[in-house]
C-alpha positions, 0 to 999 in steps of 0.5 A: 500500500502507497502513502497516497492509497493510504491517505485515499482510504483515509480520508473515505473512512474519515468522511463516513465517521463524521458523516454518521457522528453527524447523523448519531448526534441527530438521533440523540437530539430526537430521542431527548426531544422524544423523551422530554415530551413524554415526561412533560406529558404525564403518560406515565400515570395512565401506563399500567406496569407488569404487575398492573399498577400503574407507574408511579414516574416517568421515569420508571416507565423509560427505564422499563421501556428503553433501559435508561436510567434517571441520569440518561434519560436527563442527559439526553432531555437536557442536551436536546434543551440546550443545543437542540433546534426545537423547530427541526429537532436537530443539532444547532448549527455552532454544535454539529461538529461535537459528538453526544458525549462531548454536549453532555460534559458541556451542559453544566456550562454557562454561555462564556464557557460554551464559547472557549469549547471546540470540538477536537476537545476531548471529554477530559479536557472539556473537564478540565475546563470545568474545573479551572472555570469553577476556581476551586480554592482548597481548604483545610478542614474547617471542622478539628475533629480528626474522626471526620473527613469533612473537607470544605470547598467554597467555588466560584459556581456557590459564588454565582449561585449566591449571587443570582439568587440575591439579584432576584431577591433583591437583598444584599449578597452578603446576607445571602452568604452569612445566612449559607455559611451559617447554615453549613456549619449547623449542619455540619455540627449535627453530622459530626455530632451523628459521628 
C-alpha cells in the first residue's frame, strides 16, 4: 500500500465517521426531544406496569421501556434543551461538529464557557475546563475533629449561585452568604455530632 492509497482510504473512512457522528448526534437530539415530551406529558400515570399498577414516574416507565436510567434519560432531555433546534429537532448549527458525549460534559456550562469549547476537545479536557472555570480554592478542614473527613470547598459556581439568587431577591449578597455559611456549619455540627 502507497502513502497516497493510504491517505485515499483515509480520508473515505474519515468522511463516513463524521458523516454518521453527524447523523448519531441527530438521533440523540430526537430521542431527548422524544423523551422530554413524554415526561412533560404525564403518560406515565395512565401506563399500567407488569404487575398492573400503574407507574408511579416517568421515569420508571423509560427505564422499563428503553433501559435508561434517571441520569440518561436527563442527559439526553437536557442536551436536546440546550443545543437542540426545537423547530427541526436537530443539532444547532455552532454544535454539529461535537459528538453526544462531548454536549453532555458541556451542559453544566454557562454561555462564556460554551464559547472557549471546540470540538477536537476531548471529554477530559472539556473537564478540565470545568474545573479551572469553577476556581476551586482548597481548604483545610474547617471542622478539628480528626474522626471526620469533612473537607470544605467554597467555588466560584456557590459564588454565582449566591449571587443570582440575591439579584432576584433583591437583598444584599452578603446576607445571602452569612445566612449559607451559617447554615453549613449547623449542619455540619449535627453530622459530626451523628459521628
Amino acid at each position: 500500500m502507497t502513502e497516497k492509497i493510504a491517505r485515499a482510504e483515509l480520508d473515505k473512512i474519515i468522511e463516513i465517521i463524521n458523516y454518521k457522528k453527524s447523523d448519531c448526534l441527530n438521533s440523540c437530539i430526537e430521542i431527548g426531544s422524544q423523551l422530554h415530551s413524554l415526561k412533560e406529558s404525564n403518560i406515565y400515570m395512565y401506563i399500567k406496569t407488569e404487575d398492573g399498577n400503574y407507574y408511579a414516574s416517568v421515569y420508571d416507565l423509560i427505564k422499563d421501556y428503553f433501559a435508561f436510567s434517571k441520569s440518561t434519560t436527563d442527559r439526553y432531555i437536557g442536551v436536546y434543551k440546550k443545543f437542540g433546534d426545537v423547530n427541526t429537532n436537530e443539532v444547532k448549527s455552532q454544535y454539529s461538529g461535537y459528538s453526544f458525549s462531548q454536549l453532555c460534559e458541556m451542559l453544566s456550562m454557562n454561555d462564556s464557557l460554551l464559547t472557549k469549547c471546540d470540538s477536537i476537545m476531548t471529554c477530559e479536557d472539556l473537564r478540565e475546563l470545568k474545573k479551572k472555570d469553577k476556581g476551586f480554592i482548597e481548604t483545610k478542614d474547617f471542622i478539628s475533629d480528626p474522626n471526620t473527613s469533612l473537607q470544605v470547598n467554597f467555588t466560584k459556581e456557590l459564588y454565582d449561585k449566591v449571587l443570582s439568587f440575591a439579584r432576584k431577591r433583591q437583598k444584599h449578597m452578603a446576607d445571602y452568604v452569612v445566612e449559607i455559611i451559617e447554615m453549613f456549619f449547623k449542619s455540619m455540627e449535627s453530622e459530626v455530632v451523628k459521628a
